[in-house]
VODOTOR-879724 format. One record per residue (C-alpha): residue in one letter; x, y, z. Coordinates in pm, whole numbers, plus 50000, padded with zeros to 5 digits. Layout:
<rs>
AXYZ ...
</rs>
This chain:
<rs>
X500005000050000 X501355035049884 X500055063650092 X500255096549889 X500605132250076 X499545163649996 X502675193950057 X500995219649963 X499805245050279 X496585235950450 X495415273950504 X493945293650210 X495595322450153 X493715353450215 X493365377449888 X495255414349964 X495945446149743 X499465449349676 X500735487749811 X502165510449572 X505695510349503 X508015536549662 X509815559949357 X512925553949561 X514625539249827 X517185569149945 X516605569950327 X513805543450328 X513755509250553 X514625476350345 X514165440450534 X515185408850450 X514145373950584 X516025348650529 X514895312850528 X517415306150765 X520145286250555 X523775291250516 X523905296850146 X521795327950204 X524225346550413 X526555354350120 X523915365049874 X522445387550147 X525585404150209 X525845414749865 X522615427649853 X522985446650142 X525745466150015 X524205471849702 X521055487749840 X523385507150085 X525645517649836 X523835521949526 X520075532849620 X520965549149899 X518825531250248 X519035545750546 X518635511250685 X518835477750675 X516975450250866 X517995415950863 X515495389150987 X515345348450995 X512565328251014 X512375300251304 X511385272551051 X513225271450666 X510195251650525 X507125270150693 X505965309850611 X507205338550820 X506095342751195 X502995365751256 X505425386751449 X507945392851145 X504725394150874 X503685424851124 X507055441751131 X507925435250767 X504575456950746 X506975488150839 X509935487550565 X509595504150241 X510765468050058 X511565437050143 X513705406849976 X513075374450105 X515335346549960 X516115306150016 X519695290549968 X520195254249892 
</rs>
């Protein structure tokens, strides 16, 4: 007997208007969550000091989630709510 799973999230995702794009980031807030993997670290560096150097944020805010394989915390959702951007990224 084969038993078959189902990955995919058990929570329908609730249906949201995206907010308008800032027409720059000079000064602005940019997070990042990482999934919590080693490979990110490098990439995340990088970008980092690109948005520093090159588009000008005032700051920076570097998060990780708890659990690679699960969505972000309620807690980080709410203060991701707060930056201007935010890149979220996996490394394998």
């Amino acid at each position: 007997m084969v038993t078959v799973l189902d990955p995919s999230f058990e929570e329908a995702p609730e249906t949201f208007a995206l907010p308008p794009r800032p027409p720059h980031l000079r000064g602005a807030t940019v997070g990042i969550i990482s999934n919590g993997k080693a490979a990110t670290r490098p990439f995340f560096d990088h970008l980092e000091r690109l948005v520093r150097e090159e588009w000008g944020v005032a700051e920076v805010v570097r998060r990780t989630k708890s659990n690679y394989s699960a969505p972000a915390e309620a807690p980080l959702v709410d203060e991701a709510a707060g930056w201007a951007v935010m890149f979220a990224g996996v490394g394998d």
